[in-house]
C-alpha positions as a Markdown table, in Angstrom:
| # | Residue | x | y | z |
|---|---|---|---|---|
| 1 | Unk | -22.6 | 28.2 | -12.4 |
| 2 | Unk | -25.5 | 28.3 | -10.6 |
| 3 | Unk | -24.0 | 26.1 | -7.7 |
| 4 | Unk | -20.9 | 28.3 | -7.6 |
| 5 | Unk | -23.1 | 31.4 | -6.8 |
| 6 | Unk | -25.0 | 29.5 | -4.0 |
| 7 | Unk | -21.7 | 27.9 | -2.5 |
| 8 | Unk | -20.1 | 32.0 | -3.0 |
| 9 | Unk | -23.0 | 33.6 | -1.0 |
| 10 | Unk | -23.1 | 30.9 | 1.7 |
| 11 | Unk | -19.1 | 32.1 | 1.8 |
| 12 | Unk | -20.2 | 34.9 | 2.1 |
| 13 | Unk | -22.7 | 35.0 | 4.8 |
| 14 | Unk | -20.0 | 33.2 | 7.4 |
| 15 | Unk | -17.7 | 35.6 | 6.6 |
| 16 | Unk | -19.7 | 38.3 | 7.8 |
| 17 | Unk | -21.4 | 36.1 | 10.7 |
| 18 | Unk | -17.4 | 35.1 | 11.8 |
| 19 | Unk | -16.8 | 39.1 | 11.8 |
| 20 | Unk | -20.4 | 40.2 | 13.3 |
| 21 | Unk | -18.5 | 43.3 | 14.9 |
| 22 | Unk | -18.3 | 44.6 | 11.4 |
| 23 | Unk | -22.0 | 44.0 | 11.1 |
| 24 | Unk | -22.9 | 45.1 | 14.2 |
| 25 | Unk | -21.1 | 48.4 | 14.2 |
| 26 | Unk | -23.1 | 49.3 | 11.2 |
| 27 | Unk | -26.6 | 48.7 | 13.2 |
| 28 | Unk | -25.1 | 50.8 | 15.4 |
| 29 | Unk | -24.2 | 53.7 | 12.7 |
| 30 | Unk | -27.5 | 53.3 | 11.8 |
| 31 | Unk | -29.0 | 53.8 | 15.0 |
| 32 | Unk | -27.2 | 56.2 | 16.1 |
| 33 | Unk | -27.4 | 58.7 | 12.9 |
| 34 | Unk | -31.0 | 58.2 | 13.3 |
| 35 | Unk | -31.1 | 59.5 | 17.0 |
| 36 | Unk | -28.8 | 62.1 | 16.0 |
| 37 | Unk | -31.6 | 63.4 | 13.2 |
| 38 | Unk | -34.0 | 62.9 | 15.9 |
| 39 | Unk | -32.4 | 64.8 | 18.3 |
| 40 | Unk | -31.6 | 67.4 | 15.8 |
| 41 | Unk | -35.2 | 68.2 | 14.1 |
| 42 | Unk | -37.2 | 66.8 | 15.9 |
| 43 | Unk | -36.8 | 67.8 | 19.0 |
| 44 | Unk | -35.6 | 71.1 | 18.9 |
| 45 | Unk | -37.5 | 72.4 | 15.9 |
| 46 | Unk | -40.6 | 70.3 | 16.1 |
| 47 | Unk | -42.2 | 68.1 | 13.3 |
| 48 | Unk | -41.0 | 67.7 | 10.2 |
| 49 | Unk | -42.7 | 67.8 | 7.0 |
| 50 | Unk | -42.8 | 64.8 | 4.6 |
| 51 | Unk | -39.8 | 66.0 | 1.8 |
| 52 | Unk | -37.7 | 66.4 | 4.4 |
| 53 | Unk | -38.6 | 63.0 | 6.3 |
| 54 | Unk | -38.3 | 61.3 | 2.9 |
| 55 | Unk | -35.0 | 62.4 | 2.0 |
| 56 | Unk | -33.5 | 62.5 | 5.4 |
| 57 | Unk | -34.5 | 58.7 | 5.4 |
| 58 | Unk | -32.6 | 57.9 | 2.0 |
| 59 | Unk | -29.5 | 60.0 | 3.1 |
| 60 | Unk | -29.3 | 57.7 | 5.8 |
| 61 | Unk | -29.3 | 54.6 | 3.9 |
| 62 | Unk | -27.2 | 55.9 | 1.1 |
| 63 | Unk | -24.2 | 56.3 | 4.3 |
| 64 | Unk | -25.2 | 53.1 | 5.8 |
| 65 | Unk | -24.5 | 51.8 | 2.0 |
| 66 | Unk | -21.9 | 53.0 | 1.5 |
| 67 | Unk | -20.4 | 51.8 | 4.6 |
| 68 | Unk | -22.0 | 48.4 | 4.4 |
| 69 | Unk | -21.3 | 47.7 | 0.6 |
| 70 | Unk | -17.6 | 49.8 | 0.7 |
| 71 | Unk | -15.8 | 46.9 | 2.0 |
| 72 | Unk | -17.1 | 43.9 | -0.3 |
| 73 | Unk | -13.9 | 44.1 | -2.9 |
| 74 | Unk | -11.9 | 46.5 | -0.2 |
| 75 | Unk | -11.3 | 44.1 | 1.9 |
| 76 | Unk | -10.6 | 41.0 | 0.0 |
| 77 | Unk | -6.6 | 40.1 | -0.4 |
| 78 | Unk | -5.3 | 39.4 | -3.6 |
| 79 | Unk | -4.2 | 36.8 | -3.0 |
| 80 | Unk | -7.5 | 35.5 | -2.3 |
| 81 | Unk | -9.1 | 36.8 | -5.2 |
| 82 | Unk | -6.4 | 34.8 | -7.0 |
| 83 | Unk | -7.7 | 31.6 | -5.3 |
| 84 | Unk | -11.3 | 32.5 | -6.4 |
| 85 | Unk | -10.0 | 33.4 | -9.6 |
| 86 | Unk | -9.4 | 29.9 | -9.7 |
| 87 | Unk | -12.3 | 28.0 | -8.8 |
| 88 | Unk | -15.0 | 30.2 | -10.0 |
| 89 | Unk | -16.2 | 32.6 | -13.3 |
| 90 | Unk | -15.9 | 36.0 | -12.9 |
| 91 | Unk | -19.7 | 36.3 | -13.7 |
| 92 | Unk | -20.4 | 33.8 | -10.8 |
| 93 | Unk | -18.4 | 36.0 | -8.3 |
| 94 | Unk | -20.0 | 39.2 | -9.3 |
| 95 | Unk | -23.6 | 37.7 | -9.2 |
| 96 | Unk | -23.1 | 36.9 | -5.6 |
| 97 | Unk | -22.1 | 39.9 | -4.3 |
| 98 | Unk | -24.3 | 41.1 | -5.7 |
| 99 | Unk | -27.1 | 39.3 | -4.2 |
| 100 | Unk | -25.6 | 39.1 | -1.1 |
| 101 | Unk | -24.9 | 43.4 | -0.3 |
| 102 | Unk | -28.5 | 43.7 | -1.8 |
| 103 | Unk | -29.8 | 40.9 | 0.7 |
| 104 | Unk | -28.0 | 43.2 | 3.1 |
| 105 | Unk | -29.2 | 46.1 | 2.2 |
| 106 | Unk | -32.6 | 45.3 | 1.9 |
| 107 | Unk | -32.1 | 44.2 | 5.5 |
| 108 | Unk | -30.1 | 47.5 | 6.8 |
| 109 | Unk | -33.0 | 49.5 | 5.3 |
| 110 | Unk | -36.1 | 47.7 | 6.9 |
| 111 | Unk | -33.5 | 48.2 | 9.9 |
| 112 | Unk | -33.5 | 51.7 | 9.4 |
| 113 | Unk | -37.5 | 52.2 | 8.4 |
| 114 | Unk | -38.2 | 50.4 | 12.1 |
| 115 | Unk | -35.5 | 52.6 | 14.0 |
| 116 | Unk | -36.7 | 55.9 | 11.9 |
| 117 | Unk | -40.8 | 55.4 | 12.3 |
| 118 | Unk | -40.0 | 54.6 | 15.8 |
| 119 | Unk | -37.9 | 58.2 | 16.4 |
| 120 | Unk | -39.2 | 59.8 | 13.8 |
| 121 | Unk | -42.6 | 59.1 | 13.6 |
| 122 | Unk | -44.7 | 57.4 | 10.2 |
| 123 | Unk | -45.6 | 59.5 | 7.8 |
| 124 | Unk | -46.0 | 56.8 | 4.6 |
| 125 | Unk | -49.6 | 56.5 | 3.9 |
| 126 | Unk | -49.2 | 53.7 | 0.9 |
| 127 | Unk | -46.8 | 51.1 | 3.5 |
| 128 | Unk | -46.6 | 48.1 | 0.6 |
| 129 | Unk | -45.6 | 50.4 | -1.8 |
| 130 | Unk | -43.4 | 52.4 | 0.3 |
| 131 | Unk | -41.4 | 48.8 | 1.0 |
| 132 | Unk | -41.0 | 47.6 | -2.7 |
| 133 | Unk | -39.6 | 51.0 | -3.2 |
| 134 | Unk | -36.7 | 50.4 | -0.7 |
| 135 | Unk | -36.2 | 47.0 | -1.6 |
| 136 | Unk | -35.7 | 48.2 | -5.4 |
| 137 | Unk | -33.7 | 50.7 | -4.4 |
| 138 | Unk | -31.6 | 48.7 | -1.9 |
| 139 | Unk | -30.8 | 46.7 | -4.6 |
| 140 | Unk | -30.1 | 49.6 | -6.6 |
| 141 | Unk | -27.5 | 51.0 | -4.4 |
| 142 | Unk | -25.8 | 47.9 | -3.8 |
| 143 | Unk | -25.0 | 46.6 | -7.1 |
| 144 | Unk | -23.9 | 50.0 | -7.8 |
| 145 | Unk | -22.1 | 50.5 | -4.9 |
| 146 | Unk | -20.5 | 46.6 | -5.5 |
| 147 | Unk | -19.6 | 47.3 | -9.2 |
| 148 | Unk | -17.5 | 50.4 | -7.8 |
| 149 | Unk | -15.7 | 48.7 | -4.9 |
| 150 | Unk | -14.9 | 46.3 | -7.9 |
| 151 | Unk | -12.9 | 49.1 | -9.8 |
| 152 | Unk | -11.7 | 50.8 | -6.9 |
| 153 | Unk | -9.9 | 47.9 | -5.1 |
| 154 | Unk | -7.6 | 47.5 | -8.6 |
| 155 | Unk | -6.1 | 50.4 | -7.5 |
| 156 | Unk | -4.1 | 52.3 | -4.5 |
| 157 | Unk | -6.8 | 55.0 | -2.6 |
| 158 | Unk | -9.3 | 52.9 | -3.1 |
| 159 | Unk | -11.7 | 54.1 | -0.4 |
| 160 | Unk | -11.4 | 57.6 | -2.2 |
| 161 | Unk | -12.0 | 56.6 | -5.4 |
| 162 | Unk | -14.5 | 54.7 | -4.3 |
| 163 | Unk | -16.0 | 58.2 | -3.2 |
| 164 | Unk | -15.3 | 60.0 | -6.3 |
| 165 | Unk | -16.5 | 57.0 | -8.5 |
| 166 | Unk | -19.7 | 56.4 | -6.4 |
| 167 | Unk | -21.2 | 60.0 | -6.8 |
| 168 | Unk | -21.9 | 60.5 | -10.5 |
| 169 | Unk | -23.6 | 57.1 | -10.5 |
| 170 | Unk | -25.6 | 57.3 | -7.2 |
| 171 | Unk | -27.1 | 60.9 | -7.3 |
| 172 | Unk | -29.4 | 60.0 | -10.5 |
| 173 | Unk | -30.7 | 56.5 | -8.9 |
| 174 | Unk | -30.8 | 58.6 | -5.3 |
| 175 | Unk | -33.1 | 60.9 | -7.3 |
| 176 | Unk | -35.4 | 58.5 | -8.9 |
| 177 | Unk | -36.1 | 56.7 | -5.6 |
| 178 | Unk | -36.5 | 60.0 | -3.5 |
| 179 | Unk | -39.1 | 60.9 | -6.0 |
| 180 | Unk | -40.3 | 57.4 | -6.5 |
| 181 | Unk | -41.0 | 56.5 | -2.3 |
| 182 | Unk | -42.7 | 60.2 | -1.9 |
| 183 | Unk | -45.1 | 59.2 | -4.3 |
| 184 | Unk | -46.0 | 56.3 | -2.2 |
| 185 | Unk | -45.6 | 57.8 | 1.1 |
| 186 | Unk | -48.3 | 60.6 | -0.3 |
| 187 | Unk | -50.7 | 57.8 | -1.1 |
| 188 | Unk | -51.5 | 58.3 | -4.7 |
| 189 | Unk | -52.2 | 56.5 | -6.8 |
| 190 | Unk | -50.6 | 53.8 | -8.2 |
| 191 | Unk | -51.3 | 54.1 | -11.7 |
| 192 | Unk | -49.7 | 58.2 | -11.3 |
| 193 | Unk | -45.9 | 56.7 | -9.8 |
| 194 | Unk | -45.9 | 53.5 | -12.1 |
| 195 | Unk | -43.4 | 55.0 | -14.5 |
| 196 | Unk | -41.5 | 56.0 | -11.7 |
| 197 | Unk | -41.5 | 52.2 | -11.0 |
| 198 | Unk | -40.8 | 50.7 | -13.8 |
| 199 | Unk | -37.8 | 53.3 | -14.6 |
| 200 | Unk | -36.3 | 52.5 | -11.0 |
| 201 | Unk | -36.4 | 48.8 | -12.4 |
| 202 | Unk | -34.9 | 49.4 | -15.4 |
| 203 | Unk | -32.2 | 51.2 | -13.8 |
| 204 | Unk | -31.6 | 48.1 | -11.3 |
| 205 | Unk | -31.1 | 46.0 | -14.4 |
| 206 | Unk | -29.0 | 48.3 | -16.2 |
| 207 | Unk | -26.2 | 48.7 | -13.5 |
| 208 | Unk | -26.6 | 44.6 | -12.7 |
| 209 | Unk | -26.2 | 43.9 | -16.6 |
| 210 | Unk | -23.4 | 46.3 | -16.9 |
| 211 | Unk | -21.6 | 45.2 | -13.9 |
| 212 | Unk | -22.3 | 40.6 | -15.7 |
| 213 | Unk | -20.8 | 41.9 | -18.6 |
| 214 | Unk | -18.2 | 44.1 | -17.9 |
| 215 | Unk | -16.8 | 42.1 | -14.7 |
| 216 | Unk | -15.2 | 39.7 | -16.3 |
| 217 | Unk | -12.6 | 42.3 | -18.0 |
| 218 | Unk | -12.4 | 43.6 | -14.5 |
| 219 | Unk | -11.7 | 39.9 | -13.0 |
| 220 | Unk | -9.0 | 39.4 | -15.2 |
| 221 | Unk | -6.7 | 42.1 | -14.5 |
């Protein structure tokens, strides 16, 4: 199994080097809603304070995951998801998705965090902290966001109900890593935010062990 999941992210990672457009374009959404925020607060109504830089930031890379992650299932035929049905398990196939989109996402946030402090300005005081927070809750967002595109590709609409799916699941783990980054970018310390921590862990292994062990029912349909 373990093999399978290597050999399925390598797949993975030519796929989306043979289509860099796709990749590309979503640099350039990044960008571009950054200098849009930029041009919008910052220029015209002068600094803004941390709350807002914080969750400005994370609404940003909640739209960049969500057009980064949407396409994972979306986009795949079925009749080649018949073909993978039949050379790997379905806990193999979900496993690498998921580790690739959070790879990804890891990747569009530090992206993001470079683009932003360089428009935007730095306001994090507690910069290692500040990082494991958006790699936890890059992973976060894309096995939640993966799991989704999962259920809504089995059926017609499925960018919508991807939408409508997406929302009750995001908004508490949006929460938790809003609250959980501000802490760091305040510098306090550690020791105050480590619940905060270890609750935005346990939430990354919830939706991960949810999406191993329900996946399979999923794969089969």
């Amino acid at each position: 199994m373990g093999q399978s999941i290597i050999t399925l992210i390598k797949k993975e990672f030519l796929s989306e080097w043979r289509q860099r457009y796709a990749l590309n374009g979503i640099i350039l959404y990044l960008a571009s809603t950054i200098f849009v925020v930029y041009m919008s607060f910052k220029l015209k109504a002068g600094a803004i304070d941390e709350p807002t830089w914080n969750a400005l930031f994370w609404i940003i890379i909640l739209f960049t995951a969500t057009n980064a992650v949407a396409k994972s299932f979306i986009q795949e035929s079925s009749g080649r998801l018949l073909y993978y049905y039949s050379l790997a398990k379905a806990e193999a196939f979900i496993v690498s998705k998921t580790i690739y989109y959070s790879i990804l996402m890891i990747a569009m946030a530090m992206i993001g965090l470079l683009f932003y402090t360089l428009f935007m300005g730095s306001m994090v005081n507690d910069l290692p902290m500040f990082l494991l927070v958006i790699c936890l809750g890059s992973i976060g967002l894309a096995s939640a966001l993966t799991m989704v595109s999962g259920i809504a590709s089995k059926a017609p609409n499925s960018s919508s109900l991807m939408a409508i799916l997406s929302f009750p699941v995001l908004i508490p783990l949006l929460l938790i890593i809003i609250k959980t980054s501000k802490s760091a970018m305040d510098g306090l310390d550690r020791g105050v935010y480590l619940d905060d921590m270890l609750m935005l862990l346990a939430i990354n292994a919830i939706i991960i062990a949810v999406s191993y062990l329900l996946f399979p029912y999923l794969w089969r349909s």
